[in-house]
C-alpha positions in Angstrom: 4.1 79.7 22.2 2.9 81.5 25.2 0.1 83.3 23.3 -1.0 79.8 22.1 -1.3 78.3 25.6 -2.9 80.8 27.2 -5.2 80.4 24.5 -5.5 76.7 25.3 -6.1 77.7 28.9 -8.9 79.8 28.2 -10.9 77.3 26.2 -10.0 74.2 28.3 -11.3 76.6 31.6 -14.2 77.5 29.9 -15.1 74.0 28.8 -13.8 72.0 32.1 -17.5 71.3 33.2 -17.5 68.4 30.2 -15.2 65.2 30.5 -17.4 62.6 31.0 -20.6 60.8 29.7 -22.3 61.0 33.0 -22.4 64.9 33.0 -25.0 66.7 30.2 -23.0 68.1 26.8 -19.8 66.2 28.4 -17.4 64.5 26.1 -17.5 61.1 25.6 -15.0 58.6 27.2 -16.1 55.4 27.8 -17.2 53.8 24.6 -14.2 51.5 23.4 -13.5 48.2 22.8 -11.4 48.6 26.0 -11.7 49.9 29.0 -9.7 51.6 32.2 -10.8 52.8 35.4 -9.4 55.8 36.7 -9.2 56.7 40.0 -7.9 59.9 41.5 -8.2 62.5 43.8 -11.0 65.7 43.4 -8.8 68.4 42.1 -7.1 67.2 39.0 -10.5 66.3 37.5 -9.8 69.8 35.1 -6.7 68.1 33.8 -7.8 64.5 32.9 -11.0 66.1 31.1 -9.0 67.2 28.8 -5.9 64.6 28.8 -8.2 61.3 28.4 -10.1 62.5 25.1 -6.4 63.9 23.7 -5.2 60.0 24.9 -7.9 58.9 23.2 -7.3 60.3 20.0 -3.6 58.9 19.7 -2.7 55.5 17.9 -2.3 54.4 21.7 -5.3 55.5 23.3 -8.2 54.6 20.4 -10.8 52.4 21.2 -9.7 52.7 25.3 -13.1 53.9 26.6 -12.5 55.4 30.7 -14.5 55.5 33.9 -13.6 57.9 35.9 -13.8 58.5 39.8 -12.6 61.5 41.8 -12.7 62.7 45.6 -10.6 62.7 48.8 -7.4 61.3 48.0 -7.7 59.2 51.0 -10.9 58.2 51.0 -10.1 57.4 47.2 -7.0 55.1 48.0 -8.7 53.6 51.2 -11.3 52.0 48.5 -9.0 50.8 45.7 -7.5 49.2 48.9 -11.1 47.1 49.4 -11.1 46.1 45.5 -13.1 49.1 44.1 -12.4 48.3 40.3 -9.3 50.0 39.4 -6.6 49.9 36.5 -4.6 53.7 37.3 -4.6 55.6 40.4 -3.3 59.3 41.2 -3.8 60.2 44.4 -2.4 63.9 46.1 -0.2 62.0 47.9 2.6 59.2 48.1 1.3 57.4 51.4 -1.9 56.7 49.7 -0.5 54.8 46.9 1.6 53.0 49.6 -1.5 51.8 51.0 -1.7 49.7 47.7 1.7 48.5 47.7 0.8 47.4 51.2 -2.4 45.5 49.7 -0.6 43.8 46.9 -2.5 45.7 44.4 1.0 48.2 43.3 4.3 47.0 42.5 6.6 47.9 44.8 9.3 49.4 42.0 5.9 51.9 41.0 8.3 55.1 41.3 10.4 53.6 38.5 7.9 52.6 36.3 7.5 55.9 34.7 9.4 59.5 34.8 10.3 62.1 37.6 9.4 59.4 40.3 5.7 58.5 38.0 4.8 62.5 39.2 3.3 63.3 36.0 2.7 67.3 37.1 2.6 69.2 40.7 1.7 72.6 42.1 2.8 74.7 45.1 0.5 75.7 47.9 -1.1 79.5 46.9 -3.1 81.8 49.3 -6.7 82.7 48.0 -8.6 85.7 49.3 -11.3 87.5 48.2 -11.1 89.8 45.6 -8.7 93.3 46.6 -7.5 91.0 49.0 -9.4 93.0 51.9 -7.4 91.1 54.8 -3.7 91.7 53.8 -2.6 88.3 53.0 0.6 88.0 51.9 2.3 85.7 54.1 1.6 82.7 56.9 1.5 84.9 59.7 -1.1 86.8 58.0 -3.7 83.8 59.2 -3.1 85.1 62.5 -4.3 88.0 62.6 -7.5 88.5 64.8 -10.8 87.3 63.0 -9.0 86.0 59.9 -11.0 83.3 59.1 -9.4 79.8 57.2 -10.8 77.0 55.3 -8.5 73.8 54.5 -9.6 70.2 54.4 -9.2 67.5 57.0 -5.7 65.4 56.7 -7.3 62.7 57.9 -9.0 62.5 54.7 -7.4 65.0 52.2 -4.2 64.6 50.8 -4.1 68.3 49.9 -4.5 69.0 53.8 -1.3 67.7 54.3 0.7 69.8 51.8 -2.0 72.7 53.0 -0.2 72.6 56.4 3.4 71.7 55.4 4.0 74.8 53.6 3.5 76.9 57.3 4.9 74.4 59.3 8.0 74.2 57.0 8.1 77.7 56.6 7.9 78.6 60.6 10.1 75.4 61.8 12.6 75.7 59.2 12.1 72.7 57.7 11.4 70.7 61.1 14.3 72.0 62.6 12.3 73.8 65.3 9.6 71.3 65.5 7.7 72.7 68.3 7.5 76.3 66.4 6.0 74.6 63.7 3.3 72.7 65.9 2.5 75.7 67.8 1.3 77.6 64.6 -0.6 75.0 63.1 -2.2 74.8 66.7 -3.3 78.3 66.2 -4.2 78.1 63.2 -6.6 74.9 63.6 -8.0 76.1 67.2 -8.8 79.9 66.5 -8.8 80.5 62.4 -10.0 77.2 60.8 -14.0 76.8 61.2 -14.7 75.2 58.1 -13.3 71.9 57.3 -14.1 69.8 54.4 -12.9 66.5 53.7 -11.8 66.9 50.0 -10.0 70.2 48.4 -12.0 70.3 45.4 -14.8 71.0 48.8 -12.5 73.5 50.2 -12.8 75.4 47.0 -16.4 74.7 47.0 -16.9 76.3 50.3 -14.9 79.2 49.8 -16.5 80.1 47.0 -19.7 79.8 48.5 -18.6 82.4 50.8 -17.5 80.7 54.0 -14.2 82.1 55.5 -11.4 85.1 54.3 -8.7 82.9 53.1 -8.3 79.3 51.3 -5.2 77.5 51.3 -5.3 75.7 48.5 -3.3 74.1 45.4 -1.6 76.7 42.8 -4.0 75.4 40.5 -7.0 75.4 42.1 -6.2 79.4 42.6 -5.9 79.5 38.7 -8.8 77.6 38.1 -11.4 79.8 41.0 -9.4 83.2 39.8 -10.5 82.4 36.3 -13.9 80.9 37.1 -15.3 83.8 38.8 -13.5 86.5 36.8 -16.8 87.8 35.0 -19.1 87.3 37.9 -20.2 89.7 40.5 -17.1 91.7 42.2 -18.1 90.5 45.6 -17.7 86.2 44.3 -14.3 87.2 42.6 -11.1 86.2 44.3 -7.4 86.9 44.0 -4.3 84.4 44.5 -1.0 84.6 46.6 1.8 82.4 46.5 3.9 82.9 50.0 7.6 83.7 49.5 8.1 80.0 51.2 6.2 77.6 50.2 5.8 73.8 49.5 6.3 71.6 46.3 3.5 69.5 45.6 3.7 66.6 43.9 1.3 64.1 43.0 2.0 60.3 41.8 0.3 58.2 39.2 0.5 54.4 39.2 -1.0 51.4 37.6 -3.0 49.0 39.5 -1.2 45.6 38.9 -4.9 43.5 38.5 -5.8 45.7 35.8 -7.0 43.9 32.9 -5.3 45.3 30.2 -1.8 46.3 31.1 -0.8 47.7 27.8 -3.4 50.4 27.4 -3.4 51.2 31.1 0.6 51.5 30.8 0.2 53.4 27.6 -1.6 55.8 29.1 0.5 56.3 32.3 2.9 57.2 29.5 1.1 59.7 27.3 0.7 62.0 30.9 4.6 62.5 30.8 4.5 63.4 26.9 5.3 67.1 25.6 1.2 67.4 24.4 -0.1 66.1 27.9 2.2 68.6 29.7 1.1 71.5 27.9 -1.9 70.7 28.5 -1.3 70.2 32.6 0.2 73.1 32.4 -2.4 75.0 30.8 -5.2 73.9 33.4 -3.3 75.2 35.9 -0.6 72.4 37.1 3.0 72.8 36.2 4.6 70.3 34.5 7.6 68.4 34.9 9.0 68.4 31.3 12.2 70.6 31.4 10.8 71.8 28.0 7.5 72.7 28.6 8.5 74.2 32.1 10.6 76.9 30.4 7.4 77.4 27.6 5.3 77.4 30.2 7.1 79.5 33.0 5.0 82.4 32.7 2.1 81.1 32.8 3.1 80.8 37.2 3.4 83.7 38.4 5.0 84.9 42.1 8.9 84.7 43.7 9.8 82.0 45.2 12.3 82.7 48.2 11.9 79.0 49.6 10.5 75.6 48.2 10.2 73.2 50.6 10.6 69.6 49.5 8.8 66.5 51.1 12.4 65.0 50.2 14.4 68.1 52.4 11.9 68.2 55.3 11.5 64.0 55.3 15.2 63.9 56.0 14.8 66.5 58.3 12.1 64.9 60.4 13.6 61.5 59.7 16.7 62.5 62.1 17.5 59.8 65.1 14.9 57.1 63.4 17.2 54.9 62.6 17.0 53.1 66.1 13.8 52.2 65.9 14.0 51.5 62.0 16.8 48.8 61.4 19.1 51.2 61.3 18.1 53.4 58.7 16.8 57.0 59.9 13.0 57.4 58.3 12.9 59.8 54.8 10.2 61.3 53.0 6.6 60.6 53.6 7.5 58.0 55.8 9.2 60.2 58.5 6.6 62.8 57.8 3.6 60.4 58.5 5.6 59.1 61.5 6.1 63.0 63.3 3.1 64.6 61.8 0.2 62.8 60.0 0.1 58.9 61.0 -2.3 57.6 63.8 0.0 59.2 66.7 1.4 62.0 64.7 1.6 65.4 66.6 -0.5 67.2 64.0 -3.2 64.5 63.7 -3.2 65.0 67.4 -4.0 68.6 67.3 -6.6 67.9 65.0 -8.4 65.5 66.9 -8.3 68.0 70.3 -9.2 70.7 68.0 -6.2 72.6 68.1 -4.7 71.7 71.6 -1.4 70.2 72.4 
């Protein structure tokens, strides 16, 4: 079984430029007698061009023809939000589908509408560096050192930003515990080692691989992907992939759009992401899955040992602490209290963004 997927990865790697009508030699997906508009953030585009033509070719999914948008997760959300057609959304993170609770356009029971909380697949966050890893990165102190140089995206835009700096700030603040610990490294890190920030991570990869700083903090599976990528090319373009002893569980939510014109096929195809064939595939363009199954068939394919994997479940309770107050009685959880301390308008990271790395 192994042998088989790694197989699968190779070919769907080698073959991840096509998925779409609007790029030359791409697969076709939009003729139908139906039609859904998908729109999600930049870097699962690998997975869906594979998923939407195997969709397509079940009893479910013929004659659904797709449009497909990617980018900044919340740029992405912040348009469904002003009626950009859409019929399914997966965004990096929870807040931005939120957003379209908040607009009437998601049903507020989403999370039960489909499996593992409708997160169809996830990643952890990975180190990449440069080929022979020149620097020594192994850990988050690493980024640190003098003249290390770091590219992540903006979290004002970039869902992957915020799991980007979760990982560090979970892993140095134990959770949240020691808040100001946390704060103060991600201060560092933004005022003296990040010069490059993109708004998107699928442009973080871009940039890095163009060249532009030592290390990129990144998604699991956008290691795989660049690792792979640049494997046959010049020793100097090729890069190599750490995942920190701690690090953070990413997980990424799928949703239908409740003015979607045909419910069926855009629930049907919500479905067919959670099925044993659509995880294996996930799984072999780099995301892990979330079927029990296919995570044991697939475990090898994920290398590195995990000491500690933050949750946004175990840190949001964390942060969430002595809320209640000011929150009907209830103590914040999850994203909520993390956007409240960290990421919202007067979070204390969003803060040290804006200042540019001062407190």
């Amino acid at each position: 079984m192994l042998v088989s997927l790694l197989a699968l990865a190779m070919v769907l790697v080698s073959g991840c430029g096509g998925g779409s009508t609007d790029e030359p030699g791409g697969v076709d997906i939009s003729s139908g007698d139906r039609h859904l508009d998908l729109v999600a953030y930049a870097v699962p585009k690998i997975g869906f061009d594979e998923i939407i033509p195997a969709f397509r070719a079940t009893p479910e999914g013929e004659g659904v023809g797709f449009s497909a948008s990617y980018g900044a997760s919340g740029d992405q959300s912040r348009k469904v939000a002003r009626r950009v057609p859409a019929d399914v959304v997966n965004f990096s993170v929870e807040p931005d589908i939120t957003r379209l609770v908040k607009a009437g356009l998601v049903d507020e029971d989403w999370k039960e509408q489909a499996p593992n909380n409708s997160t169809p697949f996830g990643s952890v966050v990975a180190l990449v560096v440069r080929k022979g890893n020149p620097k020594n990165i192994r850990d988050w102190d690493d980024l640190l050192k003098p003249g290390v140089q770091v590219v992540t995206p903006n979290p004002g835009s970039s869902g992957s930003a915020k799991w980007n700096l979760l990982a560090p700030f979970s892993a140095v603040s134990d959770g949240g515990r020691n808040l100001q610990a946390g704060l103060d490294y991600v201060a560092e890190l933004i005022r003296d080692h990040v010069k490059v920030v993109p708004k998107s991570g699928r442009e973080a990869t871009t940039a890095f691989e163009q060249g532009q700083g030592d290390v990129l903090i990144s998604y699991e599976n956008e290691a795989i992907m660049l690792d792979k990528a640049n494997a046959g090319k010049n020793p100097n373009s090729q890069v190599e992939y750490v995942i920190p002893p701690q690090t953070f569980k990413i997980e990424n939510p799928v949703a239908v759009v409740n003015t979607t014109k045909d419910l069926p096929a855009a629930r049907s195809f919500v479905d067919f992401l959670f099925t044993p064939e659509a995880q294996r595939i996930w799984a072999a363009t780099g995301f892990r899955p979330v079927d029990p199954v296919v995570i044991e068939e697939t475990r090898d394919l994920f290398p590195g040992d995990i000491a500690k994997l933050w949750t946004i479940a175990e840190i949001g309770k964390i942060l969430g602490e002595g809320t209640a107050e000011e929150n009907d009685g209830k103590n914040l959880t999850g994203w909520k209290a993390v956007d409240e301390v960290l990421f919202g308008k007067k979070g204390a990271i969003t803060k040290i963004y804006d200042s540019g790395g001062k407190q």
